[in-house]
N, C-alpha and C positions, 0 to 999 in steps of 0.2 A: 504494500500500500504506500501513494506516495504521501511524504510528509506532508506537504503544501501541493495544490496546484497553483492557475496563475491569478484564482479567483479568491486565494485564501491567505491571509496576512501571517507576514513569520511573528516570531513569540516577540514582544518588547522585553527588553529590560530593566529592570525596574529604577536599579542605580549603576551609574558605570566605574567599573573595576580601573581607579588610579594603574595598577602596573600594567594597562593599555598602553598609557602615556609611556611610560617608561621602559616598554617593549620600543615603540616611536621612537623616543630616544637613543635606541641601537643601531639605527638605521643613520639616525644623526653624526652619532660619534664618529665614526669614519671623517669627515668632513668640518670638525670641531675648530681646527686652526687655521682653518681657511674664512671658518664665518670669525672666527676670534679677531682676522684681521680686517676683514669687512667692518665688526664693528668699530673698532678703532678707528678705522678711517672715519665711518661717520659721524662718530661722537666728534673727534678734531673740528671737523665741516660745521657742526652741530655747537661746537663750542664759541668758532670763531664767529657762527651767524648771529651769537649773542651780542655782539659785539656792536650790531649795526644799530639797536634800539639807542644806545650810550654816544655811538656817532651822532643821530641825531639831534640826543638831548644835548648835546655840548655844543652844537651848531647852534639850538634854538636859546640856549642861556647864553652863550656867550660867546661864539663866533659871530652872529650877525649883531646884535648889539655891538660889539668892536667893530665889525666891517673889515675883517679878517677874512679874503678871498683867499690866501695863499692855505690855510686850516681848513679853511669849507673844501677848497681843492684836494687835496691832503684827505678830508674826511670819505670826500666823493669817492677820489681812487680806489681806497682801501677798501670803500662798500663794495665795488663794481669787484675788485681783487675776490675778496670773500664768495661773492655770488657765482664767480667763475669756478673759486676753488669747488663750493659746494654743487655744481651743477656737473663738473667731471669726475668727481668722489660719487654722486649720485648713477652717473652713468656706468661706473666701472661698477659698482654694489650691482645693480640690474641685471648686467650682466652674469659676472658671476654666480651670484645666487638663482638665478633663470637655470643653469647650468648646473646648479648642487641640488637645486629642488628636482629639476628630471631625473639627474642620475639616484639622487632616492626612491624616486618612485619607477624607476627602470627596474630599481633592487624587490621594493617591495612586491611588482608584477612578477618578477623572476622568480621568488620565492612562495608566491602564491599557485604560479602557475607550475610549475617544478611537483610545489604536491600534489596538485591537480592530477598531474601523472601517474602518480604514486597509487593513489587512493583507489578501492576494488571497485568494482561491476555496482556493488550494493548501493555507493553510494549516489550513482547516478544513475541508479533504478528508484531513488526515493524524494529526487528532484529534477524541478522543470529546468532544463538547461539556459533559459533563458533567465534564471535566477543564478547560475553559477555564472554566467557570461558575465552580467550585471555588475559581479565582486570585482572581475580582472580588469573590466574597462570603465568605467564610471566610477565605481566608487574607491577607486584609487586614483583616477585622473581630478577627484573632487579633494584631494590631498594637495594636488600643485600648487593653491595659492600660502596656503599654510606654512608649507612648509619654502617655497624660494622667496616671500616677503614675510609672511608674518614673526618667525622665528627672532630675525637679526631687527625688524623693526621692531618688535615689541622691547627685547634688553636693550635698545636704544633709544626709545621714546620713552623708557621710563628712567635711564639717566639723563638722559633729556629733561623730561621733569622734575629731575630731583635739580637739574642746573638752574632751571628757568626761576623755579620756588627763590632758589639763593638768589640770584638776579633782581625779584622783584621784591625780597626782601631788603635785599642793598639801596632799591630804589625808595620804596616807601613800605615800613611796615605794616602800618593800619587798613593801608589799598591791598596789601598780601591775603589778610584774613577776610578782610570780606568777598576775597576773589575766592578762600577756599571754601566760604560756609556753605557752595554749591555741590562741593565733594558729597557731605553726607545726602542728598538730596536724590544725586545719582546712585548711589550705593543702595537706596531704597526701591528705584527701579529695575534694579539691575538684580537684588534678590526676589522681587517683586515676577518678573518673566522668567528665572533662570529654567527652572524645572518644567515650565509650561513648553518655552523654549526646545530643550532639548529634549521631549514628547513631540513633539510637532516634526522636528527633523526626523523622530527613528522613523512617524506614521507614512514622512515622507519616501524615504528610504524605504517602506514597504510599499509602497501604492507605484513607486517607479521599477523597484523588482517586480510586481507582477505585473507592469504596463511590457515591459522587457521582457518577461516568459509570453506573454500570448503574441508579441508580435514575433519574436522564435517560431511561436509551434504554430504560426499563420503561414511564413515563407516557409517553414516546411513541408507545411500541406497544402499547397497552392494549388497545386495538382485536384488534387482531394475536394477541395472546396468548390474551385470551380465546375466538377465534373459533377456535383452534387446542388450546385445553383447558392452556395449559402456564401454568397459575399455579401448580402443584407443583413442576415443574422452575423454575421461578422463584424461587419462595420459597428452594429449595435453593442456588443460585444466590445468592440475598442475604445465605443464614444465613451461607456460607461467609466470603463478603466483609463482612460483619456482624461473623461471628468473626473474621476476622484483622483488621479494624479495634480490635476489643477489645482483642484481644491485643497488637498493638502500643498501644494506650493506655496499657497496663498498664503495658509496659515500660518506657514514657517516665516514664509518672509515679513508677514506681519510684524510676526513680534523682532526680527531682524533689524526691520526700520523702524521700531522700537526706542534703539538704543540712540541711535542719530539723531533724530529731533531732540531725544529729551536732552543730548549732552546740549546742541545748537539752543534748545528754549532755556537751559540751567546757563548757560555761558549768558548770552544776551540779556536775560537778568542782573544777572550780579556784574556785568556792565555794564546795565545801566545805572545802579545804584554807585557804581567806579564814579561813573561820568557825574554822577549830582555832587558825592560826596567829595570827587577831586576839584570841582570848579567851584563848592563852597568853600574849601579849604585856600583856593589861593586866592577868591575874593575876601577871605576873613580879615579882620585886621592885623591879625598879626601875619599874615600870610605864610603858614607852613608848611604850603608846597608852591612850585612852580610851575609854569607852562610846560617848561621841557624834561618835568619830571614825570607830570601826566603824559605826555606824547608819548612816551619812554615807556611808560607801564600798559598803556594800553597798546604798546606795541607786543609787548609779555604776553598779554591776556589771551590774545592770540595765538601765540606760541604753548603758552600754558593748555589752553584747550585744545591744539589739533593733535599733541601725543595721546591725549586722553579721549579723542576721537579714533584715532589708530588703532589705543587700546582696546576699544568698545569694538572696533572691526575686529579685532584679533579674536575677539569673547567671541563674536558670530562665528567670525570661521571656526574656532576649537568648537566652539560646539557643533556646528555643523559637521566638521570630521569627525568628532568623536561617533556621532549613530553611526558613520560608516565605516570607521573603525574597526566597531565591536563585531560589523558581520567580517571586514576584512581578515579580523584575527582567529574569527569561530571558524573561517577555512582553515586558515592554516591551522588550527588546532585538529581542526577534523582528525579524530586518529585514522591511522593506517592501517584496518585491521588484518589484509594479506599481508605480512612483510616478514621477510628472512627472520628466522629464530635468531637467539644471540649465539655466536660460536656457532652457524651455519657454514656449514661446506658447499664445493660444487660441486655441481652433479654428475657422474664419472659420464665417460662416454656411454650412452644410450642402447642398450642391446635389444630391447623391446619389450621382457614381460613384464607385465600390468597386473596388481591383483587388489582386491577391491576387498577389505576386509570388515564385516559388520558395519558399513559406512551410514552414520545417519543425516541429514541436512534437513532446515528448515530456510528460509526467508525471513519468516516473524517470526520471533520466541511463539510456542506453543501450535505452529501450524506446522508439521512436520512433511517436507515434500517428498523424502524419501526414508526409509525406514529398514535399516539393518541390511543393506544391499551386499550380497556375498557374487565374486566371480575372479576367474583367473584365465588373463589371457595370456597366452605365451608368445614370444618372438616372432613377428611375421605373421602372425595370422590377424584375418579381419572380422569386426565383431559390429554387428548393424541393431539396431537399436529401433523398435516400432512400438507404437502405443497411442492413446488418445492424447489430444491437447491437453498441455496441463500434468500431464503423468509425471513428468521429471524426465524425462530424455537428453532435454538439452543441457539439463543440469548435473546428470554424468559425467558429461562427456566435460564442461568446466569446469569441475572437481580433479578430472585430469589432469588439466592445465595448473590448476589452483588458483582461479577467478575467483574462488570462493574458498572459504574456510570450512571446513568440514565438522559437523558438532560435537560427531563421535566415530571413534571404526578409525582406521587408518585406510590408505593409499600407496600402495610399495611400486615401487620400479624398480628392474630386478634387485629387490630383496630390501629395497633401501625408501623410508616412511619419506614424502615428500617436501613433507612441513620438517624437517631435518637441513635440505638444501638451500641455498640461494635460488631464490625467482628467475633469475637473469639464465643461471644456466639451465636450470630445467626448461623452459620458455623458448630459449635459441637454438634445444633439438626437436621443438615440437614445428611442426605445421599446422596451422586452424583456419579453416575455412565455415566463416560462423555463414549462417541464413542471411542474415543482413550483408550486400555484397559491396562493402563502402566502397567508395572512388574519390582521394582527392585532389584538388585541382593541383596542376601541373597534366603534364605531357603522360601517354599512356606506356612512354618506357621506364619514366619513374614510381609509374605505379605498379608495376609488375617488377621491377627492382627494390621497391618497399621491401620487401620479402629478404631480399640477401642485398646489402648497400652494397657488398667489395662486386659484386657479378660484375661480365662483360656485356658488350652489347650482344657478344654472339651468344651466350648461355640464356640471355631471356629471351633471345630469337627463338633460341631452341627451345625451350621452356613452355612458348606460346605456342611452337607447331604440335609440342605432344598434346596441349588441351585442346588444340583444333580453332588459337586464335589468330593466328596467323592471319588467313586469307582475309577477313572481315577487317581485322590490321591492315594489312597493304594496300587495300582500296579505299582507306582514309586517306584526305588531303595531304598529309603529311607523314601518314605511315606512323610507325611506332612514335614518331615527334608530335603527332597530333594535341594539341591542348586540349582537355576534358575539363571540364566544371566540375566543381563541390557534386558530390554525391554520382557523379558520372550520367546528369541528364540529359547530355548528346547520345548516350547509348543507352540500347534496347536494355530490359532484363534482362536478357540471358548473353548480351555483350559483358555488361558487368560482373555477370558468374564464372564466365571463361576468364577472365582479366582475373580476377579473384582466385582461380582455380591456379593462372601458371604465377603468380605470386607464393603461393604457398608451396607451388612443385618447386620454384627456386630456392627454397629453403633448405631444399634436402634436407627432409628432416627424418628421425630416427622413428619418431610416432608421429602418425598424420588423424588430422579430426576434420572429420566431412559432415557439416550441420545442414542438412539439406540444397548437397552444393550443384545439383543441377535441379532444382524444382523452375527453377526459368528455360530450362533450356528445351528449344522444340528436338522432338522423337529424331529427326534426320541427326541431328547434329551431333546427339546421344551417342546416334551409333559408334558414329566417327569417335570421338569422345571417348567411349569405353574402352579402344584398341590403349589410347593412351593411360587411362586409367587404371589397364590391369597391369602396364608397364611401371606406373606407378607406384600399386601396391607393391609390389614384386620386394619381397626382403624388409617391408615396414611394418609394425603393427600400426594396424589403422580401425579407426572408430567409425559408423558412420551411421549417420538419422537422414534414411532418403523416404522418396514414397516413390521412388521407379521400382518394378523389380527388377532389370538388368542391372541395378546398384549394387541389391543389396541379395538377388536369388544366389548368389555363389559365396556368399558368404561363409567362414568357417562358423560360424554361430550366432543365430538371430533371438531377440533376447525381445520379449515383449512387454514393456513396463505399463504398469496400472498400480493405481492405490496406493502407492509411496513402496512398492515393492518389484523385484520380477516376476511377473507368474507363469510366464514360460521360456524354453529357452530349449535349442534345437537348430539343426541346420533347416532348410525352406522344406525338403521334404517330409522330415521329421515332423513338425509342424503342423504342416497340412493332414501327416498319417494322425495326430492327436486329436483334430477336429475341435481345439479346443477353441482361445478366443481371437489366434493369430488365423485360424482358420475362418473363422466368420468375417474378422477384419478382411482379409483374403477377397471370401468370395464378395461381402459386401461395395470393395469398394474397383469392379471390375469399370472399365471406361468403356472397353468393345470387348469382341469377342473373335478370334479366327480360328478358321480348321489349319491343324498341320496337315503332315503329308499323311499320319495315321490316322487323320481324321478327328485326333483327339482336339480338346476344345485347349488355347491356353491364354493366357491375360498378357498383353504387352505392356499395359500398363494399368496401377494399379494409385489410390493415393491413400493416406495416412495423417494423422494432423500434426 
């Protein structure tokens, strides 16, 4: 069962786990002395721009009252000096940091998608792909601002602040406090949305992963949809998940631009009360301030509030990464559950027997698929596999592999429990040609070289002539160079089964697993086909779930599962002499019928689910 579809929201969080951040942080440190010297530069930048308020005021108290053009000149320079310094100090920070923020999040995608690899069958038998997609590309490209400005601007605008505070305290103390009695003000907004806030980002962060799984599982069944008339009920279907995407947008950035106004309404207050309080005081009579001490402060004020505007941006974006964060990191956490034992060997060379001991498997705790499975294959022989949908067929034959973890029973290759070895080498003596006959895009020689990277061109020539794909090859535009699309939708089904087929012959592999690997292919092709196929088996053990019977009639043993069990097992004649359930499967699922040359009746082809 899948955890979510694309209509169902992931779990929220209730509170987020601080060593999130500090996981982030690991990603950072690599890159510590490089933003260590970013910030210095811009703190210098940042120090000298302090400077231009104090040019001013000395111009306005007492260079022009002198009439002291050569100090106003003097003051000018040194502004315009400052402005330059800080506008190239700016430009290199942008730079830079543009370039430590990708390479972070280059790292993070790496690492996320790395265990993507890793992770079994199960786990994306239990989600919509289009909510894993969702983690590697969006909500890690929604980290870039975070992390290439917010970082080094935020420990800079908040020495920043702590310089400006000194500054306008040097200027006038009494104008300092009433500029900060705005602090507590914002501090009350800002506890005021924080939790609301960051509810609003996770709701978003779900309602855009499920906008992202149905438009997945739309282009993938484009086919489907149209052939069945349902792009109305689709579109409907998108508006909905379309609209509650908006809608949560909405609410997020609501409280987003939240913070802006209130910093810009709390500033523009307690600027104004500057403005009355500073123009009473140098109208007073005793006059204990000046012209150019006001100009001077209210140059601050400004300064004062845009690092704490910066600040407020920096809250939004942390919190908007943190929702996406917690699912970025719940991948990577995803445990691993196929994965090499500890002090796991490789797996010797491959001789071929197979033996299946008391094995039991479920999917869900408590739904058991298969139940105590006993059998023993030996070296070189081929063992076919028929039953109802649903039986567990396919789920043998990936136990093999070890797709899957096994509940109980062991799985021996000669003589040796599989879950003992490394994946890697059990894995690169197998062959497997599952049902689903993927194709991906590039050229159709690197998809049939999938199978073995070192091959030549001439070994997957050969390769394709023993499946019989040759010919249908060489009358492409470009022959084995052809470009094929994602999923291989320039070709037929059963193009894609042969492609599939000499991929897995290039493997030479030691045991071969055939999941219904010509159920696309028309009866001529077959034929051709089988010459190459018995040349195939030839010296392999090999597995196989077909519904032909020229697949699977020569089989050294056909085994017929139901009920989470086998209930019979026998070569095709055997079988058929028991009359039991492989016999009615048999007769039931005849297609036509011919006379031989004795007259007798036989099936050419027969199907199986």
């Amino acid at each position: 069962m899948a955890r979510n579809r694309y209509d169902t929201d992931e779990v929220l969080e209730d509170s987020f786990d601080v060593s999130q951040l500090k996981r982030l942080a690991h990603y950072v440190s690599p890159y510590k002395g490089k933003m260590a010297g970013i910030i210095i530069l811009m703190l210098s930048a940042s120090a000298l721009t302090m400077m231009i308020p104090i040019f001013f005021q000395r111009i306005m108290d007492y260079y022009i009252p002198e009439k002291d053009m050569g100090k106003i000149t003097l003051a000018a320079l040194l502004t315009l000096a400052v402005a330059v310094y800080s506008a190239v100090a700016m430009r290199f920070k942008i730079k830079t940091m543009t370039v430590i923020g990708q390479d972070i999040i280059h790292a993070i995608r790496t690492d996320i998608f790395n265990h993507l690899q890793e992770l079994p069958f199960s786990y994306y038998d239990d989600r919509p792909h289009g909510k894993i997609q969702v983690r590697v590309v969006n909500y890690v490209n929604s980290l870039s601002d975070l992390l290439s400005n917010g970082i080094v601007n935020t420990v800079t605008d908040l020495c920043n602040l702590f310089f400006i505070i000194i500054f306008m305290l040097v200027c006038d103390t009494r104008l300092t406090l009433v500029c900060l009695c705005g602090l507590p003000l914002l501090a009350l907004v800002i506890i005021f949305i924080k939790k609301k806030q960051r509810r609003a980002w996770q709701i978003q962060s779900n309602k855009q992963s499920n906008l992202n799984a149905y438009i997945a599982e739309s282009i993938g069944g484009i086919r489907v949809t149209q052939s069945f008339v349902r792009e109305d009920e689709n579109n409907q279907i998108f508006n909905t998940l379309s609209g509650n995407y908006r809608k949560a947008w909405m609410r997020a950035i609501k409280f987003n631009f939240t913070m802006g106004p209130s910093v810009d309404v709390i500033s523009a207050v307690t600027t104004s009360f500057i403005y009355v309080l500073g123009i009473r005081w140098i109208l007073a009579p005793d006059a204990t301030l000046t012209v150019g001490v006001l100009i001077a402060f209210t140059a601050y004020i400004g300064r004062f509030w845009a690092p704490i505007n910066t600040l407020a941006g920096f809250y939004n974006s942390l919190l908007t990464a943190i929702s996406y964060l917690e699912r970025i990191f719940e991948t990577i956490d995803e445990p691993v559950l196929v994965k090499d034992a500890e002090g796991a060997a490789d797996m010797p060379v491959i001789r071929g027997d197979v033996e299946f001991q008391d094995v039991c498997f479920s999917y869900e705790e408590g739904h058991r698929i298969l139940e105590n499975i006993n059998f023993t294959v030996k070296a070189g022989q081929t063992y076919a596999f028929v039953g109802p949908t649903g039986a567990g067929k396919s789920t043998i034959v990936n136990l093999i592999s070890r797709f899957y973890n096994v509940d109980s029973g062991r799985i021996l290759i000669d003589g040796t429990d599989i879950s003992t070895v490394t994946i890697r080498s059990l894995r690169t003596q197998m062959g497997v040609m599952m049902q689903d006959s993927f194709i991906f895009s590039g050229t159709i020689m690197d998809n049939i070289r999938y199978g073995n990277r070192e091959a030549t061109d001439e070994e997957v020539i050969a390769a394709a002539k023993t499946v019989c794909a040759h010919d249908f090859i060489s009358q492409m535009e470009n022959g084995y160079y052809t470009e094929v699309n994602e999923r291989g939708s320039r070709l037929s089904a059963g193009q894609r089964q042969l492609i599939s087929f000499a991929r897995a012959l290039l493997a030479n592999p030691k045991i071969l697993i055939l999941d219904e690997a010509t159920s696309s292919i028309d009866t001529e092709t077959e034929v051709l086909l089988q010459k190459g196929l018995n040349e195939l088996l030839k010296g392999r053990t090999s597995f196989i779930i077909a519904h032909r019977l020229s697949t699977i009639k020569n089989a050294d043993c056909i085994m017929y599962v139901d009920k989470g069990g086998i209930l019979e097992r026998g070569t095709h004649e055997e079988l058929l002499a028991q009359k039991g359930a492989y016999y009615e499967l048999y007769m039931s699922q005849y297609d036509f019928l011919v006379q031989d040359r004795a007259g007798e009746k036989m099936p050419l082809r027969f199907e199986t689910a």
